[in-house]
C-alpha positions in Angstrom: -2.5 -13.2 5.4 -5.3 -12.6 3.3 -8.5 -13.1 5.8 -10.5 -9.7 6.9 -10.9 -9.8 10.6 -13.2 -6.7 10.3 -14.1 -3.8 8.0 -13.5 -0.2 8.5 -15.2 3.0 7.4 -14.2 6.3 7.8 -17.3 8.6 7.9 -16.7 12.4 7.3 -19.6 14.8 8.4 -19.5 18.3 7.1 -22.2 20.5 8.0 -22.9 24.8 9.0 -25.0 27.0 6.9 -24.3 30.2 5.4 -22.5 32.5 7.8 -21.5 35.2 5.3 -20.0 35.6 2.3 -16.5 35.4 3.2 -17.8 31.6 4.6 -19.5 30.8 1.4 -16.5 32.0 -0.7 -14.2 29.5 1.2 -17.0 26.6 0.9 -17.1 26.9 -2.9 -13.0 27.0 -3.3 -12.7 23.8 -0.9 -15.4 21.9 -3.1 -13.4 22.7 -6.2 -10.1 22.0 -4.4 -11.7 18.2 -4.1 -13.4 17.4 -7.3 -12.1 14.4 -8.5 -10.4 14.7 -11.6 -9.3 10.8 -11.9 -10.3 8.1 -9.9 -11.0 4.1 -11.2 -12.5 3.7 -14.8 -11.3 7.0 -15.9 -8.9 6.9 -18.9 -7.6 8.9 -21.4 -4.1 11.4 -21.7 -4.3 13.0 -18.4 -4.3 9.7 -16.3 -1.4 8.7 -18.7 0.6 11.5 -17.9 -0.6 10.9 -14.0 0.3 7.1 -14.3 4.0 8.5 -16.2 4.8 10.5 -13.9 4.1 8.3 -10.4 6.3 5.8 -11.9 9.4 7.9 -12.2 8.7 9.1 -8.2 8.7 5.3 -7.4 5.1 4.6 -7.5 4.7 1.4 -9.3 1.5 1.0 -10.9 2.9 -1.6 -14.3 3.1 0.0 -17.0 1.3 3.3 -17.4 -2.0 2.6 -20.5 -4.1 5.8 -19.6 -6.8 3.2 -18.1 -7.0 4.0 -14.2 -7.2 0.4 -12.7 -6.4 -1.0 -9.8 -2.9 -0.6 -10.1 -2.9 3.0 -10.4 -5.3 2.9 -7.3 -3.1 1.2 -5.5 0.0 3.2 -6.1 -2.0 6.3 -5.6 -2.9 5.1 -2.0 0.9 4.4 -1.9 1.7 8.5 -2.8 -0.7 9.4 -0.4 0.6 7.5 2.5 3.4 8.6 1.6 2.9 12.4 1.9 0.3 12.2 4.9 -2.8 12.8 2.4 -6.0 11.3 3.1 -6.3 7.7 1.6 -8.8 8.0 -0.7 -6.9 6.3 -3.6 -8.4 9.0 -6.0 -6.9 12.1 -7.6 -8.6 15.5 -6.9 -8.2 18.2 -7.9 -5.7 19.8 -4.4 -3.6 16.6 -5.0 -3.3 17.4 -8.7 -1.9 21.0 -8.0 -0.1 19.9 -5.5 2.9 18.5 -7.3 3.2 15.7 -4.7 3.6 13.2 -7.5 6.8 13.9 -8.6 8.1 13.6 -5.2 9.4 10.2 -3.7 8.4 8.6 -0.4 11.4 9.5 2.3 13.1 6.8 3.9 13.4 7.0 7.4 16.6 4.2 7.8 18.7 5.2 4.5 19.6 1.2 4.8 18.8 -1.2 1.5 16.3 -3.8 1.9 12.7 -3.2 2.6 10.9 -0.4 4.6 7.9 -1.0 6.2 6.4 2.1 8.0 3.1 0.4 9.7 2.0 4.1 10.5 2.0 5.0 7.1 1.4 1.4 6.2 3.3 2.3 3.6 6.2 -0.5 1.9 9.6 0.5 0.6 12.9 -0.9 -1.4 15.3 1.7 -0.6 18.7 1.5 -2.4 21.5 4.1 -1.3 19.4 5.4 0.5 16.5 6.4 -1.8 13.1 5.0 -1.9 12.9 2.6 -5.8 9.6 1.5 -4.9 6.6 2.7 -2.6 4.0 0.2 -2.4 0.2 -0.1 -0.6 0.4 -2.2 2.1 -1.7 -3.3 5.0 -0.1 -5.3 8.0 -2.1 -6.9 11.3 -5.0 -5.1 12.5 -4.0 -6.0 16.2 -7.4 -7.6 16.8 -7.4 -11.1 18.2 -8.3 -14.1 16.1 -8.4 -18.1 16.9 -5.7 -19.8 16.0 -5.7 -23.6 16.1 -6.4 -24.0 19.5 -5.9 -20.9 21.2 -5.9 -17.2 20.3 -3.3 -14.5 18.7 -3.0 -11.2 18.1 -3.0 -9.6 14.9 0.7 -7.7 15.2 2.9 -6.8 12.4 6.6 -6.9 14.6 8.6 -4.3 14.7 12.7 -4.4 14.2 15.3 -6.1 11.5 14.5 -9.4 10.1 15.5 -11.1 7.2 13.8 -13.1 4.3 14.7 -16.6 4.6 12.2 -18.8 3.1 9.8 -19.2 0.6 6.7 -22.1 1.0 7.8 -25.4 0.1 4.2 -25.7 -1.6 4.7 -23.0 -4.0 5.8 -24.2 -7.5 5.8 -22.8 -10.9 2.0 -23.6 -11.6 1.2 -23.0 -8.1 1.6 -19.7 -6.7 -0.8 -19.6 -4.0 -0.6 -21.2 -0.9 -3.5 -21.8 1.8 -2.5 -22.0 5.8 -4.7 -22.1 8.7 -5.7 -18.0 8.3 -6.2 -17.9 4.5 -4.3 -18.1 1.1 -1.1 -16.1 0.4 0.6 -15.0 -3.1 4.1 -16.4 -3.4 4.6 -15.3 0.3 8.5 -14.9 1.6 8.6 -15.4 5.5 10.8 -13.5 7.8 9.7 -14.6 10.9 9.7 -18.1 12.2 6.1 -17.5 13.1 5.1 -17.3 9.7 4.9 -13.9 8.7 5.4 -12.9 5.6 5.5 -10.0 2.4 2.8 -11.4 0.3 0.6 -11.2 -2.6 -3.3 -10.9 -2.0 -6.5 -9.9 -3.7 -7.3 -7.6 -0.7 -5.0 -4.6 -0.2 -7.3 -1.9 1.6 -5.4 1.3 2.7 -5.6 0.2 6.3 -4.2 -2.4 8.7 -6.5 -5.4 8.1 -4.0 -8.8 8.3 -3.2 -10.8 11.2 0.1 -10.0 10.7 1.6 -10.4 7.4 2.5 -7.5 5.0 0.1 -7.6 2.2 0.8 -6.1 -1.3 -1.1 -6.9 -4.7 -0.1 -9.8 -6.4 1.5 -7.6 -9.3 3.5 -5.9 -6.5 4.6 -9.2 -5.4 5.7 -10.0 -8.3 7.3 -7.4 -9.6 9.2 -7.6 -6.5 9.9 -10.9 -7.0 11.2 -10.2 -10.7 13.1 -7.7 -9.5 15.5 -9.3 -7.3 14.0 -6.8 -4.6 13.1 -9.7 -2.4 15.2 -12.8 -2.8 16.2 -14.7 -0.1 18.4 -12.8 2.4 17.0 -9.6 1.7 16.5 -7.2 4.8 13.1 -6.1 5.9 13.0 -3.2 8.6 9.8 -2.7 10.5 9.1 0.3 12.4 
């Protein structure tokens, strides 16, 4: 659900001076190790071959344009996850070399259906065992929040559910829906409490929803479009 509860910085401190030359040697190769190569704005045939080459490892990101939009942030905070890389949603210049993008996100299960590793906070489909589609997501934030007349928690659940319902509000013209906690993108509920895999306009690399698994809306639909999550389909928390 598509309300921030709170925001969350990460602050990295670097500091030390010059020890000796073997120390100054190693501080200049670790700043060109991170320069960043492509991040969002950049364009051009290096962040098409990027975008080209993250959607044949199961990155989606659309179709690659050499533009670097949200899209392609979004699926590069999805290859990060995926690897255990810092979430930066940028390329440098380590992650460039590494060869990490031509490798697909693991699936842990091997079942078909949807992943969802809230460590990683990472989302799968996985079919025969092999990971199609690796998605940003963020689930709850596990803070509590006032609901109607009392209080919840913030918890994405863990174990096997399955997709049963779509909102009876959502129509053809009208894809968004609004509930006590916010608005959701075409969202398909697999909990009787209401949670949901859903579209939103906020899809930060950490766990910021009371609950629901967020993805952008051109994730959701794609998805959607895809047959990857009709009614019935499996969805495995863990």
């Amino acid at each position: 659900m598509t309300i921030d509860l709170s925001r969350r910085s990460l602050i990295l401190g670097a500091g030390g001076g010059l020890l000796a030359g073997g120390a100054s040697l190693a501080t200049t190769e670790s700043a060109e190790a991170s320069t960043i190569i492509m991040k969002i704005g950049s364009t051009g045939a290096r962040v098409l071959h990027y975008q080209r080459v993250l959607t044949a490892s199961g990155y989606w990101l659309g179709t690659p344009d050499g533009s670097f939009g949200l899209l392609t942030q979004q699926a590069t905070y999805a290859l990060q996850k995926a690897h255990g890389r810092a979430r930066t949603g940028y390329v440098d210049q380590a992650l460039w070399d590494s060869g990490l993008p031509k490798v697909r996100a693991t699936s842990r299960l091997k079942l078909d259906g949807i992943e969802v590793d809230l460590a990683k906070q990472l989302l799968m489909v996985v079919r025969g065992g092999v990971v199609q589609v690796a998605l940003n997501t963020s689930t709850g934030n596990g803070e509590r929040f006032r609901y109607y007349n009392g209080w919840a928690t913030a918890i994405t659940p863990k174990g096997t559910f399955r997709v049963f319902r779509k909102s009876t509000t959502e129509t053809s013209t009208n894809s968004w829906v609004t509930g006590p906690l916010g608005s959701m993108y075409k969202p398909r509920f697999f909990t009787s409490s209401g949670v949901a895999i859903h579209g939103s306009t906020s899809i930060p690399p950490y766990p910021a929803s009371h609950g629901c698994c967020r993805l952008s809306t051109a994730a959701q639909d794609h998805l959607l479009g895809s047959g990857y999550l009709g009614i019935g389909t499996d969805v495995r928390i863990y």
